[in-house]
Every structure is written in structure tokens, then in C-alpha cells.
C-alpha positions in Angstrom: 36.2 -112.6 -55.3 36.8 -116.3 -56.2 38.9 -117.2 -59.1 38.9 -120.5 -61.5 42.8 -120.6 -61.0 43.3 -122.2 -64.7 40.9 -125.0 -64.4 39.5 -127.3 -67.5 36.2 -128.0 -68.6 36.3 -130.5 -71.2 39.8 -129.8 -72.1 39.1 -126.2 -72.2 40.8 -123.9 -70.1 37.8 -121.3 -68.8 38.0 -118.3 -66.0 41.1 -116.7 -65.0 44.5 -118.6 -63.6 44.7 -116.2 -61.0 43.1 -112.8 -59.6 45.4 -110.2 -62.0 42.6 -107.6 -60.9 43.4 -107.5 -57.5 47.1 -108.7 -57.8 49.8 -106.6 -55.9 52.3 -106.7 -58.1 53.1 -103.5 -59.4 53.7 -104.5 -63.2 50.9 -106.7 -63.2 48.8 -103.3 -61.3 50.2 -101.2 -64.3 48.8 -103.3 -67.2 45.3 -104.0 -65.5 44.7 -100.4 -64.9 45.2 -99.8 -68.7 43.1 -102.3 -69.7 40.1 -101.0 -67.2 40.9 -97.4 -68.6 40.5 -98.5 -72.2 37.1 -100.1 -71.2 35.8 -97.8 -69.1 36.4 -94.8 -71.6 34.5 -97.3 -74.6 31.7 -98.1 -72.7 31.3 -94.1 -71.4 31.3 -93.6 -75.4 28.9 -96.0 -76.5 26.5 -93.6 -74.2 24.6 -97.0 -72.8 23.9 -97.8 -69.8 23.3 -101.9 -70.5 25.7 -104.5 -71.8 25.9 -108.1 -72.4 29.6 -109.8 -71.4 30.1 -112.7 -73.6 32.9 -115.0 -71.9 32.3 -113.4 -68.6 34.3 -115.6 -66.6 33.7 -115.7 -63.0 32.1 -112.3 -63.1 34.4 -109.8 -62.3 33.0 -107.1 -64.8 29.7 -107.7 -64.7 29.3 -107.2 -61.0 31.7 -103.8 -61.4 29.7 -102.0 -64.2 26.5 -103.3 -62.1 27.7 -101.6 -58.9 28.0 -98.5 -61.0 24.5 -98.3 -61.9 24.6 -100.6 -65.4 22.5 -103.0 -66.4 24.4 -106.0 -67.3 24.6 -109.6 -67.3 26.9 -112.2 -68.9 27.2 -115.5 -70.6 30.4 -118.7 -70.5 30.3 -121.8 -71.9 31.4 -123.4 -68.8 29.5 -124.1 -66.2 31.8 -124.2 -63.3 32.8 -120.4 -64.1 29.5 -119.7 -64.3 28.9 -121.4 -60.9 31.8 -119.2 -59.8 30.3 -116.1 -60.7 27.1 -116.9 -59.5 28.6 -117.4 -56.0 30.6 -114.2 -56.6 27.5 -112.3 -57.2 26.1 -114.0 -54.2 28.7 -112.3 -51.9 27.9 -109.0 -53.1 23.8 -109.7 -52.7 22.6 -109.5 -56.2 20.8 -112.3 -58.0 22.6 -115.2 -59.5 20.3 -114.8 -62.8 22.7 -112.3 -63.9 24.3 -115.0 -65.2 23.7 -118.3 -67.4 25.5 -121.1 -69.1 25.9 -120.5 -72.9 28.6 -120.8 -75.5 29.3 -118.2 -77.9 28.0 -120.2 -81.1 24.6 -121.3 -79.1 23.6 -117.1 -78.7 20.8 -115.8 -80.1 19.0 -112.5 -80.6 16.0 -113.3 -78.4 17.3 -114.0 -75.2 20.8 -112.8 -75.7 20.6 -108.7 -77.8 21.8 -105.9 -75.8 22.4 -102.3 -77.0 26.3 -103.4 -76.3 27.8 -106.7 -76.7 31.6 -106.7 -74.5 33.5 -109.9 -75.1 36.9 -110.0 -73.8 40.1 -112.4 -74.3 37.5 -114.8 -75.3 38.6 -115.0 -79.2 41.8 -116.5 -78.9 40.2 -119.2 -77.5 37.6 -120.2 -79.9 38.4 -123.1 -82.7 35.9 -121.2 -84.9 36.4 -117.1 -84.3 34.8 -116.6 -87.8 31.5 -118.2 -86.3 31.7 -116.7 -82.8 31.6 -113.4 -84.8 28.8 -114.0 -86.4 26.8 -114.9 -83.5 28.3 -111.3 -81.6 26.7 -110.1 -85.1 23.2 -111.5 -84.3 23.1 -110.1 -81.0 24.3 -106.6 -80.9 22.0 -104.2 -81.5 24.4 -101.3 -81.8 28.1 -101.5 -80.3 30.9 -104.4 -79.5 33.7 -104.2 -77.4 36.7 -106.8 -78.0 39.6 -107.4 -77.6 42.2 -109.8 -77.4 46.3 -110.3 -76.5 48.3 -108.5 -79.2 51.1 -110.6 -80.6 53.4 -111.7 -80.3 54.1 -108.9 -77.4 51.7 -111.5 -75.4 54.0 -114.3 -75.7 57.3 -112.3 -75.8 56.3 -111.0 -72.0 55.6 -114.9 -71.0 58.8 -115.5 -72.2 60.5 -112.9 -70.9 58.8 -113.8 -67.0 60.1 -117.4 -68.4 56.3 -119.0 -68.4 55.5 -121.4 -71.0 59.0 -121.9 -72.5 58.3 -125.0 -74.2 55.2 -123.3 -75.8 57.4 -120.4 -77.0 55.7 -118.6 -74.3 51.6 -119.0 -75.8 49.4 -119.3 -72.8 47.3 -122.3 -72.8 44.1 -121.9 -74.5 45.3 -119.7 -77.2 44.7 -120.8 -80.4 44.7 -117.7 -82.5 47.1 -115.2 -82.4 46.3 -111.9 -84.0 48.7 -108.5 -84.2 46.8 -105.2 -83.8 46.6 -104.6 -87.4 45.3 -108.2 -88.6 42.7 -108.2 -85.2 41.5 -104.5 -86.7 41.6 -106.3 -90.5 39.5 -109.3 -89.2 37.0 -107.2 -87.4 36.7 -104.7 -90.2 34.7 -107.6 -91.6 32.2 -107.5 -89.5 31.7 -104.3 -87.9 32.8 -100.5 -88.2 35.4 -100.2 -86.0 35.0 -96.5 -84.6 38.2 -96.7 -82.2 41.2 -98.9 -81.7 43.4 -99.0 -78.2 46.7 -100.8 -77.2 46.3 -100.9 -72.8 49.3 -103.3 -73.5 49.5 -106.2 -73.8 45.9 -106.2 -75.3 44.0 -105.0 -78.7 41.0 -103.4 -77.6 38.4 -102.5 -80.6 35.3 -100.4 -80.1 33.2 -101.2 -82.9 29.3 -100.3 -84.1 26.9 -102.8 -86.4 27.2 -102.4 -89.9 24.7 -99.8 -91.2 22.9 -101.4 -94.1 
């Protein structure tokens, strides 16, 4: 599977630096299988058998939860990841269309809804989280997934593989930084947050729209 290896699009990095799902290093091994755990057991609990990956990157979910009998597709505001994961889904022989060119603040409820709404590591990224909630908020029709680097463990384990010293150890690209409780407090504005999860070193929310 092909990799964006920390590219920029417009001064924004987009995709993955390298491929930590199929890495061999056995630290690296240990906190990807948390993560895929955490998700997994969310999406079994949702009970859905669609979703909608916002910030899908080249792919890599999508194609997985597909191969397991899901319906999903997924959206990035870069078109040279999205060109990525089009070729990626091309190498496993299902259509490109599962994928389309769109940032977070252009969704909408008409071509974008899905019973789930999973949109990882994408929030730290975004200038304007507050508004890239509220679009997630137009198009889920029932559950989000999210999640994001819990801090500062994120950049204490940068600093600690000594990555990013003059940064103080933040990954480029991140420009919000959230602890677990503050990521819960902020989401809590938006969505009933049935279940929170620490597959370290992430915050991973499963949340349901706000019943009126």
C-alpha cells in the first residue's frame, strides 16, 4: 500500500509520513494494534455496517472495513492523497469512486451523511476545529468516531525518540493540542459522547448526535 511519506499540499502536510500500519517495529506494532482495537470495538458497537472516513488519507481504513463486508467511502482535502488512495484501491480491484476530493468545511448532508461519520488524527490539523465540527454535525446521521494525539504524551514520545526537538517534540501539522479530558470537554459540545478510549498515544471518542 503506497504512502504520502509527509508530503505538502499548499503548505499542508496531508497522508501519513510513513506506513506505521505495516511497520516492523515492535513498539510502533504495539501502539497501532491498540488503536485498531479501539476502532474496531466502536464501529462493532455502533451496530452499522456503513461509514464515511473524513481525512481518509491514502485509504488505508476504508479499503480494510470494505474488505470486511462494510460499506464505506472517504473524503481529504488533498488531492494527491486522494490520488494515492485511489491507486491504492486500484491494487486491491475495487473502484476508485470510493473516494473524492473534499475538505472538511466544504461537506454537506446530501452527498456526504452516513449512519457513521469516522474522522481520525484529522483535528489537530484544522485552523478552525470549531467549524470542522460543525460540518461532522451536518453529516452524521447517528454516530462519530474521533480521535486525536493525547497531549502532551504525543509530543513527550517524539521527544523522547528525539524527533522534532526544536518543536518541543509537536509533529508538523499540529496545531491544536488537546489532553483527554479537554478533547472529551470540547466534543461534549457537540455530541453525546457514549464511550471514551486511550489506545495510547491517542484519544479515541465514540460519540452519538445530539437528541433534540
Amino acid at each position: 500500500m503506497a504512502f504520502s511519506s509527509g508530503k505538502k499540499e499548499n503548505g499542508i502536510v496531508f497522508g501519513n509520513a510513513y506506513d506505521k500500519y505495516g511497520s516492523n517495529n515492535p513498539i510502533v506494532k504495539h501502539m497501532m494494534r491498540g488503536f485498531d482495537q479501539s476502532l474496531e470495538r466502536y464501529i462493532s458497537q455502533t451496530g452499522v455496517n456503513e461509514f464515511h472516513e473524513i481525512g481518509c488519507g491514502e485509504g488505508y481504513w476504508v479499503l480494510k472495513y470494505l474488505e470486511k463486508g462494510f460499506n464505506t467511502r472517504g473524503s481529504d482535502f488533498s488531492s494527491e492523497v486522494i490520488s494515492i488512495a485511489k491507486s491504492n484501491a486500484t491494487e486491491r480491484d475495487v473502484s476508485e469512486d470510493l473516494f473524492t476530493v473534499k475538505s472538511i468545511y466544504d461537506l454537506n448532508a446530501a452527498a456526504d451523511s452516513s449512519q457513521l461519520i469516522v474522522c481520525c488524527e484529522v483535528l489537530e490539523h484544522l485552523e478552525n476545529p470549531q467549524a470542522g465540527l460543525e460540518k461532522i454535525k451536518e453529516v452524521a446521521r447517528n454516530y462519530v468516531i474521533l480521535s486525536v494525539p493525547s497531549e502532551p504524551l504525543w509530543r513527550v514520545l517524539n521527544l523522547v525518540r528525539l524527533k522534532y526537538i526544536s518543536q518541543l517534540g509537536n509533529t508538523p501539522g499540529h496545531l491544536n493540542h488537546w489532553s483527554r479530558n479537554k478533547f472529551v470537554a470540547l466534543i461534549s459540545e457537540y455530541f453525546d459522547v457514549l464511550s471514551v478510549s486511550s489506545p495510547t498515544p491517542w484519544t479515541m471518542l465514540l460519540c452519538q448526535v445530539k437528541k433534540d
